[in-house]
C-alpha positions as CSV (number, residue, x, y, z in Angstrom):
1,X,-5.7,67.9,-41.5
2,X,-4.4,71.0,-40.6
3,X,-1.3,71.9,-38.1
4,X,-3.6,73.1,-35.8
5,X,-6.3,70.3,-35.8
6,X,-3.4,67.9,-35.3
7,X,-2.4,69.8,-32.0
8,X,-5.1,69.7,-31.2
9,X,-5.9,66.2,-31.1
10,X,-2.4,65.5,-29.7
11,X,-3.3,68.0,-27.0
12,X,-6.7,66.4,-26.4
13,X,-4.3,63.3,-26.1
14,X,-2.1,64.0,-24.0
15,X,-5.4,65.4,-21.3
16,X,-6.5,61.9,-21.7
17,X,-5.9,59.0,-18.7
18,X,-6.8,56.4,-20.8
19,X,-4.0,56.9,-23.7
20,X,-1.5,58.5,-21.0
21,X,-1.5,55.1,-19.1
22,X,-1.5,53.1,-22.2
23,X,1.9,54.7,-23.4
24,X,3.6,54.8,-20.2
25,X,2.4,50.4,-19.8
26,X,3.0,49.6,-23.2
27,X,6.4,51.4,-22.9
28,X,7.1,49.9,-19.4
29,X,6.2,46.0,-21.3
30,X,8.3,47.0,-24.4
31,X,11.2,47.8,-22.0
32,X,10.7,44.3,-19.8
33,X,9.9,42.2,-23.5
34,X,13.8,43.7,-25.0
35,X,15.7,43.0,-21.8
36,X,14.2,39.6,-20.8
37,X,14.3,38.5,-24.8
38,X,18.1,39.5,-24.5
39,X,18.5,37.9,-21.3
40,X,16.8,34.9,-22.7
41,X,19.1,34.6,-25.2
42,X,22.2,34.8,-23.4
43,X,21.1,32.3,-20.4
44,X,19.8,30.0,-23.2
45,X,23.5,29.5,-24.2
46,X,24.5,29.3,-20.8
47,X,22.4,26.2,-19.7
48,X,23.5,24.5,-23.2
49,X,27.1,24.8,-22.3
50,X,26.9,23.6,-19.2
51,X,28.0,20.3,-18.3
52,X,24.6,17.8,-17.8
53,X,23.4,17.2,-14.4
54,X,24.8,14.1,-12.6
55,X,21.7,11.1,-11.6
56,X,20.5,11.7,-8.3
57,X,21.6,9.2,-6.0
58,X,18.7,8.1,-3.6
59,X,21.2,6.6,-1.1
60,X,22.3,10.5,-0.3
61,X,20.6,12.0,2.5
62,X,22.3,15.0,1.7
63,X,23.7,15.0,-1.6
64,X,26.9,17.6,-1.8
65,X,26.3,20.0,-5.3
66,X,29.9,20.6,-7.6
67,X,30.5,23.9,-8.7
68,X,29.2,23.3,-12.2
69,X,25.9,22.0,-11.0
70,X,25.3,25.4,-8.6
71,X,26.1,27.1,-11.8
72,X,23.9,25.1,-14.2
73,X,21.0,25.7,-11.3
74,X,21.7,29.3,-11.1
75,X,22.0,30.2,-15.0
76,X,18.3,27.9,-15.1
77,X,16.5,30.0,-12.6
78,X,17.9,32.8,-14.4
79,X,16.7,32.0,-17.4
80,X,13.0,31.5,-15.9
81,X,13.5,34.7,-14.4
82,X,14.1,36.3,-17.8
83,X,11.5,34.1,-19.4
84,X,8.7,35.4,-17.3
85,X,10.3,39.1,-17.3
86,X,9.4,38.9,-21.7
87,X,6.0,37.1,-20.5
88,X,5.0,39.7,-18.2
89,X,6.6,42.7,-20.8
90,X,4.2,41.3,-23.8
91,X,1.6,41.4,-21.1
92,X,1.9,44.9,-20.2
93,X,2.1,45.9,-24.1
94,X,-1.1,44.1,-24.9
95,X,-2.6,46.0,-22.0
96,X,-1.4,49.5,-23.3
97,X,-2.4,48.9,-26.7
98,X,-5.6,48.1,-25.4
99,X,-5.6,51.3,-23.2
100,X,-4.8,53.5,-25.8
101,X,-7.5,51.8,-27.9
102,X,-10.2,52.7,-25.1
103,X,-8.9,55.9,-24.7
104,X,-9.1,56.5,-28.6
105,X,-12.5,55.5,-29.0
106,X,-13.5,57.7,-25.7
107,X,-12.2,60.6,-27.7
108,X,-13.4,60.0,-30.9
109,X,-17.0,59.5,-29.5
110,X,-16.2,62.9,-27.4
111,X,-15.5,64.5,-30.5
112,X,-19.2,63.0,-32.2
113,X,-20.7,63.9,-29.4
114,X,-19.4,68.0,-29.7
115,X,-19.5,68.0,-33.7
116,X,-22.9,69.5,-34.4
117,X,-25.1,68.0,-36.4
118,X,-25.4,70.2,-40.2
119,X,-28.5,71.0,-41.6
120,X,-28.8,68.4,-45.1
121,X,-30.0,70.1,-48.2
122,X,-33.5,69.0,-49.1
């Protein structure tokens, strides 16, 4: 493939809205899947430090919370937080990949469709 054919089909990419939005979502779900998996990580050790949640005592109407229990609860909805944030970003990707797939078949069938058919030798 020559320099200019190459351009030329990154130019002819880069005109169409199928592979433009499949970038931009796959890069927008590769950005959520490294900070949640990161995030994940980090609150993961977090809950298994903390100190195991006391029984809950039925006779409370209003049970008072310690400290490390608001932590504990805090660091846990955290790390749900996080572990939808790497759902959602493997999500996205999937969807971009398969954007830029459509878009990539559209093109190459717009390019079939152009390419005229040669005489064969008989």
């Amino acid at each position: 493939m020559s320099w200019t054919a190459e351009t030329s089909f990154l130019h002819q990419a880069a005109r169409n809205a199928f592979i433009v939005a499949g970038v931009l979502v796959f890069a927008v779900g590769a950005g959520d899947m490294l900070a949640g998996g990161s995030k994940v990580q980090e609150y993961r050790a977090v809950v298994a430090e903390a100190i195991p949640p006391v029984p809950y005592d039925p006779a409370a109407l209003f049970p008072k919370a310690s400290e490390a229990q608001e932590r504990r609860a805090v660091a846990e909805a955290k790390l749900a937080f996080y572990q939808l944030l790497f759902v959602a970003g493997q999500l996205l990707a999937a969807v971009g990949v398969l954007l830029m797939g459509i878009g990539l078949l559209r093109q190459r069938q717009r390019v079939v469709r152009t390419t005229p058919v040669r005489a064969a030798l008989h």
